[in-house]
C-alpha positions in Angstrom: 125.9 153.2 100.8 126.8 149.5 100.6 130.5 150.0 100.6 130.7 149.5 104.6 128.9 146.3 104.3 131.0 143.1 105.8 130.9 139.6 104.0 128.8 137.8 106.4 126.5 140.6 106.9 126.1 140.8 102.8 125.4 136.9 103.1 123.1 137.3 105.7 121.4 140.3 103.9 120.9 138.4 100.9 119.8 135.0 101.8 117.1 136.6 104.3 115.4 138.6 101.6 115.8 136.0 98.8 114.2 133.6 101.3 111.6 135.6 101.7 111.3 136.5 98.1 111.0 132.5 97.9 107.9 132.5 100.7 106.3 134.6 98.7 106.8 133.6 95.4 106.9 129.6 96.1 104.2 129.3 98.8 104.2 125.6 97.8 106.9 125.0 99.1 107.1 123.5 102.6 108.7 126.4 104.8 106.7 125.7 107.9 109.4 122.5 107.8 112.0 125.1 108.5 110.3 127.1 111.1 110.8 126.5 114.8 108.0 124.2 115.8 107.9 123.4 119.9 109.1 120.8 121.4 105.1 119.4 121.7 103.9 120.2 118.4 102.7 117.7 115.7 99.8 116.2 113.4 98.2 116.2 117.1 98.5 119.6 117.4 97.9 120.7 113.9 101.6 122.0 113.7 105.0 120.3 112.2 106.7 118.2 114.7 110.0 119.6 116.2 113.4 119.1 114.1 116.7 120.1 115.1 117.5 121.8 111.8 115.0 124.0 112.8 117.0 125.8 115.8 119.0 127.7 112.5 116.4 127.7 109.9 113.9 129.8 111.4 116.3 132.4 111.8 116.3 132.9 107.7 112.4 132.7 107.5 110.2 136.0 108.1 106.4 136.4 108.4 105.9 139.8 106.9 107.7 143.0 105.1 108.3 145.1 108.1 109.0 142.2 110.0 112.1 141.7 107.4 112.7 145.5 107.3 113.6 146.2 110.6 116.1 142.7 111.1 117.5 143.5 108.3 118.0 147.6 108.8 119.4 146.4 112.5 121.9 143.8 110.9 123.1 146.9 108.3 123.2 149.6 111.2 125.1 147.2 113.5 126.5 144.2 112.0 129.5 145.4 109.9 131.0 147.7 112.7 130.8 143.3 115.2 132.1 141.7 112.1 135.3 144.2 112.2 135.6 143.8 115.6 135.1 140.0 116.0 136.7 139.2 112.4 134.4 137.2 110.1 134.8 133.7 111.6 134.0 134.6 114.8 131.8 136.8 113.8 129.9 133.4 112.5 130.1 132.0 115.1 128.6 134.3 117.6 125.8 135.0 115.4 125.0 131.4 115.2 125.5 130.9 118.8 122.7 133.9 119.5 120.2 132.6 116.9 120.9 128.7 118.5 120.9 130.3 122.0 117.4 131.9 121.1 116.3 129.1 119.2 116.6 127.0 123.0 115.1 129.5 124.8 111.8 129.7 122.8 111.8 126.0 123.0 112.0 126.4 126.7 109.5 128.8 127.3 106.9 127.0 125.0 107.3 123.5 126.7 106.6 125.2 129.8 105.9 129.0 130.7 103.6 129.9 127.6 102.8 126.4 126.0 101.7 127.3 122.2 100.8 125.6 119.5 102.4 128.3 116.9 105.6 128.0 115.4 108.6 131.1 116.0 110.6 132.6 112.9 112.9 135.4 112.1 116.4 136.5 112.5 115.7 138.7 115.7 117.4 136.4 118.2 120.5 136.9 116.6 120.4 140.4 115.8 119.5 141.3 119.4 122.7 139.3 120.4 124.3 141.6 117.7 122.8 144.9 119.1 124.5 143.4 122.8 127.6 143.1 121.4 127.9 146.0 119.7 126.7 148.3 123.1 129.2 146.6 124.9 132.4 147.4 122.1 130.7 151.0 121.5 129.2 151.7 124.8 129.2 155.8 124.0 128.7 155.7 120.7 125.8 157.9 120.0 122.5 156.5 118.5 119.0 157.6 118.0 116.1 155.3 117.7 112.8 156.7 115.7 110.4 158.2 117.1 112.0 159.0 120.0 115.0 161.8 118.4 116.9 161.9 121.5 120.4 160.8 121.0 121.4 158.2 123.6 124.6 156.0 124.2 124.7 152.7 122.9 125.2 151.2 126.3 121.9 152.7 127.5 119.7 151.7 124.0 121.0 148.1 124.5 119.7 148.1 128.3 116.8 149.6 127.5 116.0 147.2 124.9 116.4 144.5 127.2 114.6 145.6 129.8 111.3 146.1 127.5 111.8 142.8 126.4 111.9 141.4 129.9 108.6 143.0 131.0 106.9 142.3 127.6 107.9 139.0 128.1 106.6 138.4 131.7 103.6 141.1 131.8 102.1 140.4 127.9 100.8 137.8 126.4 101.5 138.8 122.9 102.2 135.4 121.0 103.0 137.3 117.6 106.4 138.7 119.2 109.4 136.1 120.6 110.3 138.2 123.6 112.1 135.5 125.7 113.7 134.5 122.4 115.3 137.9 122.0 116.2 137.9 125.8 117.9 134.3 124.8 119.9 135.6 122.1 121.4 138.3 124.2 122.1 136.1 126.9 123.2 133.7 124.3 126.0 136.3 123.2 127.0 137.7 126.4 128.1 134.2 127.7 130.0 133.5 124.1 132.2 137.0 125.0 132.6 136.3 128.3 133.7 133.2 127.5 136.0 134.5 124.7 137.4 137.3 127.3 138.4 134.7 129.5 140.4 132.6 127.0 142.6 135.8 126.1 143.1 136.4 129.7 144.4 132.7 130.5 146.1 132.7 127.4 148.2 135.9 129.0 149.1 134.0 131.9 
């Protein structure tokens, strides 16, 4: 079962879970010092003020089981086949550029769309720029996502994943769920490949 796993994605499999291991097991410690805190948050606010350590540490901290469970299924479903494809140090560094990428768009929207006093964690902004990547290197690979058991191209699952995100993002006011943060790690990703794509072409000129 674990054979196709990539060295990155086993890194990144391990540290989330023994992080959260450690949240639940060390609830002394200080971990809302690694969560993302907005930009206007402090003693003021009854929050931790903003650090920039923060825009990568958040991404390794998670606030419940399931919440874990599915980051961590997506990263195992989808991560090994980027990893191949990018090779591990890019892959690295396009997962760190989503999760950053994310990271400033939550900061964004908090300072001024949907000011909040609450503080953002999880790995979902970078494994939404994964699930990008990955629909635009497979874009007919076959995939099914519970409940629905209708088989559909990647291509269409990763536009249809942005595209709820979008409208929960504008239309709800669910503060428990980063929308514009998974929205920034896609975005995030899709400028690091374009960027990428057009090195190789200028490179064959």
């Amino acid at each position: 079962m674990f054979t196709r796993l990539t060295p990155t994605v086993f890194v990144l499999l391990i540290v989330n879970v023994a992080m959260y291991a450690a949240q639940l097991l060390l609830p002394q410690l200080p971990f809302e010092w690694l969560e993302l805190w907005p930009l206007h948050s402090g003693p003021l606010t009854g929050g931790v003020p903003f650090e920039p350590w923060q825009l990568v540490s958040y991404a390794f901290l998670h606030a419940s089981p399931m919440h874990l469970l599915f980051n961590m299924f997506a990263l195992y479903m989808f991560g090994p086949d980027v990893e191949d494809l990018l090779g591990t140090k890019r892959f690295r560094v396009f997962y760190l550029v989503c999760v950053v990428g994310a990271a400033v768009t939550q900061l964004f929207v908090t300072a001024t769309i949907y000011p909040t006093p609450f503080p953002t964690l999880g790995a979902s902004g970078g494994i939404f720029g994964l699930l990008l990547c990955y629909g635009m290197a497979f874009p007919q690979r076959r995939l099914i996502v519970l409940p629905i058991p209708i088989p559909m191209p990647a291509w269409l699952l990763v536009t249809l994943y942005g595209a709820v995100e979008l409208y929960l993002g504008v239309f709800t006011s669910n503060q428990g769920v980063a929308h514009f943060a998974h929205l920034g790690g896609m975005a995030a990703g899709y400028l690091l490949i374009r960027y990428w794509r057009a090195q190789r072409l200028h490179g064959r000129r």
